[in-house]
C-alpha positions in Angstrom: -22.1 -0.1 67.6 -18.5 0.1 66.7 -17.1 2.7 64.3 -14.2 1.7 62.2 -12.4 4.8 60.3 -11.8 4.6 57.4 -9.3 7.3 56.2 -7.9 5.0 52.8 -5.3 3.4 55.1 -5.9 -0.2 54.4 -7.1 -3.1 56.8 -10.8 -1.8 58.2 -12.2 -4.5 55.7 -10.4 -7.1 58.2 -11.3 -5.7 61.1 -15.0 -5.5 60.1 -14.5 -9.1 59.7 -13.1 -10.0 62.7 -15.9 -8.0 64.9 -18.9 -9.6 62.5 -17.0 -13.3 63.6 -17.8 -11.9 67.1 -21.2 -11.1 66.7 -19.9 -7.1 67.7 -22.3 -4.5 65.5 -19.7 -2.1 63.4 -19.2 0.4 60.9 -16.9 1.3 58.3 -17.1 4.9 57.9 -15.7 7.8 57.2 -18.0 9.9 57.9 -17.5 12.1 61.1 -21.0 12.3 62.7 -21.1 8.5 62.4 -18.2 7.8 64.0 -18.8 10.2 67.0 -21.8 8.6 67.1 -20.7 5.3 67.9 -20.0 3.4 71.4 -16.1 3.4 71.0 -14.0 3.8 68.0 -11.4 1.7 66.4 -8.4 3.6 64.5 -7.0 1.1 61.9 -4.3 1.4 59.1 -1.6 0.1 57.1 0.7 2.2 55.1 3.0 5.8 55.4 2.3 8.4 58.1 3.1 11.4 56.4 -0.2 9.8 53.7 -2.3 9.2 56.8 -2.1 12.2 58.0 -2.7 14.1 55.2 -6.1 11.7 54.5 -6.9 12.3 58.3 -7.0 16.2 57.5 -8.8 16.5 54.2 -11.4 13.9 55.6 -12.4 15.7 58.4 -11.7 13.0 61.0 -8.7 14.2 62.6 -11.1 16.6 64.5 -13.0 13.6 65.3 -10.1 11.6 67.1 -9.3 14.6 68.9 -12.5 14.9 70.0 -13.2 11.8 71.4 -10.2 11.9 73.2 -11.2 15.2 75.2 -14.4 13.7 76.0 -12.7 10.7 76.9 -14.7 8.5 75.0 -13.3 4.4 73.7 -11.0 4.6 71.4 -8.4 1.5 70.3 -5.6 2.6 67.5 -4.0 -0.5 65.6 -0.3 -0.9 64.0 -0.6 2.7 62.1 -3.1 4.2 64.1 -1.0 2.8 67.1 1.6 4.8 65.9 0.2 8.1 64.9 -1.2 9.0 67.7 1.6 9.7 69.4 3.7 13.1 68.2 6.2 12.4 65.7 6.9 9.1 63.4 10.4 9.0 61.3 8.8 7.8 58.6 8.2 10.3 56.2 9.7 12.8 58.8 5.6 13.4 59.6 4.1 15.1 62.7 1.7 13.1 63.8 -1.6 13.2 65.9 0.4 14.0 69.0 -3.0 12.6 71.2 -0.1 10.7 73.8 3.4 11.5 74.1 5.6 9.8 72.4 7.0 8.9 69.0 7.8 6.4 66.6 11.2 5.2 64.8 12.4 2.5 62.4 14.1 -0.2 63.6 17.9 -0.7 62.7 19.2 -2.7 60.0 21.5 -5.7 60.9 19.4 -6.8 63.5 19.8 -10.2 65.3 17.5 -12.8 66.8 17.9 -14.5 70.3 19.3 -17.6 68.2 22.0 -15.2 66.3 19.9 -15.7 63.3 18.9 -12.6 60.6 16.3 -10.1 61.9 14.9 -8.7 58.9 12.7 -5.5 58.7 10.0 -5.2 58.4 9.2 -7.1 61.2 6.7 -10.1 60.3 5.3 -12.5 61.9 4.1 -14.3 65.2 5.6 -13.1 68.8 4.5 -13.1 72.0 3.7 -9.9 74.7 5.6 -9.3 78.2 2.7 -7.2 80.2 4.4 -4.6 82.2 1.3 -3.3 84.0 -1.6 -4.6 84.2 -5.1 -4.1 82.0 -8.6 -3.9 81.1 -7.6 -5.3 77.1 -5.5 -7.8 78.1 -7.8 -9.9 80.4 -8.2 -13.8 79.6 -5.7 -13.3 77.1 -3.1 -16.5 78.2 0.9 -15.4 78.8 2.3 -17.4 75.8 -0.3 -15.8 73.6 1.3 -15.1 70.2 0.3 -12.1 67.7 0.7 -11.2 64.3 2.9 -8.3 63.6 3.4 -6.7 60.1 5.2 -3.2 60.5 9.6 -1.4 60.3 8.5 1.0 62.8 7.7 1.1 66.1 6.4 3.5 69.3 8.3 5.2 71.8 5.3 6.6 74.3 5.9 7.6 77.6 7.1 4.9 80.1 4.4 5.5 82.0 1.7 4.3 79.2 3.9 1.3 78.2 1.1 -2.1 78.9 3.4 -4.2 76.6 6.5 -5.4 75.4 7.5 -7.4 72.2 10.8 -8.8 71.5 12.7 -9.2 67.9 15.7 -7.8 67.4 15.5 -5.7 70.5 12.4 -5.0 73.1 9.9 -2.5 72.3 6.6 -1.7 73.1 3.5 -3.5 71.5 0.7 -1.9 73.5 0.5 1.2 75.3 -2.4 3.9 76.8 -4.8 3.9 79.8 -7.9 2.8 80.2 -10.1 3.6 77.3 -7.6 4.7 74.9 -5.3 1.9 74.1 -3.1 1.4 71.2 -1.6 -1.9 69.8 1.5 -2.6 67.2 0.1 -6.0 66.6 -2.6 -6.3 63.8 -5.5 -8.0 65.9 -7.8 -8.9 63.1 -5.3 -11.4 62.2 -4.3 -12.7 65.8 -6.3 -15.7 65.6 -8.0 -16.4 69.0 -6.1 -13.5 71.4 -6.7 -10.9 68.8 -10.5 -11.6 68.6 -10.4 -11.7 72.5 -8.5 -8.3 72.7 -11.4 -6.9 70.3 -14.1 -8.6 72.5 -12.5 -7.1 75.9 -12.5 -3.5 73.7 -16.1 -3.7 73.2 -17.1 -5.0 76.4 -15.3 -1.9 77.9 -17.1 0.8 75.3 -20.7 -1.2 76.3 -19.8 -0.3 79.9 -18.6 3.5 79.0 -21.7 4.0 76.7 -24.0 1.8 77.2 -27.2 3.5 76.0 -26.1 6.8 73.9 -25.4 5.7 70.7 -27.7 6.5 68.2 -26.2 5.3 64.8 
């Protein structure tokens, strides 16, 4: 069983969706003991940071993502849990979860695409990945795969965690972590095909990590 947080932030409707098409067992819930019950947790949203975190606090569930982390237990954040898990976002000037190093800033205005054409922000639409390093989320997924992206910021982790790269406007990174505790920009609920095989590859990985302790 997956847990899906909800913390108000939008989307885990979606992603319950996407994991049912998959035949994956999940929970929306925002209850803590739930979600640490679970084989691997997804961290959705859509929305402001400085309003996340705020909803992360009162709800109790901050304490759970940190948790999990320190046990070292599945966790996959997506486009604003992507982004608030690292230490600081510009929006909202917010300090965020500050689980990876790291931070994330709005892209520039006047922004220009490979053709010379208007690179509006937010950022929407359907691009492609450059892997950088190799990994566990990304297998079967083809090269030219294309995902859907909906966000104005974007992350700034450490070099080292970068798995990623999208380009519009300028290069930045789409996917970053280690294994277990990955986070993606793109929004893979809606990425057709290589989103639901990115999800798949997630669940397969918490199955192996906890195969038999999950009680909820």
């Amino acid at each position: 069983m997956l847990a899906i947080l909800d913390y108000g932030a939008g989307n885990q409707t979606s992603v319950r969706r996407a994991l049912e098409h998959l035949g994956v067992p999940c929970v929306v819930t925002s209850d803590p003991a739930t979600a640490e019950a679970a084989q691997g947790i997804i961290f959705p949203g859509v929305g402001a940071a400085g309003q996340a975190m705020q909803a992360l606090h009162a709800s109790g569930l901050e304490g759970v993502l940190r948790r999990v982390i320190i046990r070292r237990e599945p966790l996959l954040g997506i486009c604003l849990g992507c982004q608030i898990l690292l230490e600081y976002s510009e929006e909202n000037d917010a300090m965020t979860l500050g689980i990876m190093p790291g931070r994330s800033v709005r892209f520039p205005d006047g922004m220009t695409q490979e053709d010379g054409s208007p690179a509006p922000v937010p950022h929407m639409g359907w691009n492609s990945l450059r892997m950088v390093r190799p990994s566990r989320l990304l297998e079967g997924v083809a090269p030219d795969a294309e995902f859907y992206f909906v966000h104005s910021y974007f992350v700034e982790p450490a070099p080292e965690l970068v798995i990623a790269t999208t380009t519009y406007g300028r290069e930045f990174c789409s996917i970053y972590g280690r294994d277990g505790l990955w986070a993606v920009q793109c929004h893979l609920e809606k990425s057709g095909r290589p989103g639901l095989r990115v999800l798949r590859n997630f669940y397969d990985y918490c199955r192996s990590a906890r195969p038999e302790d999950v009680t909820c």
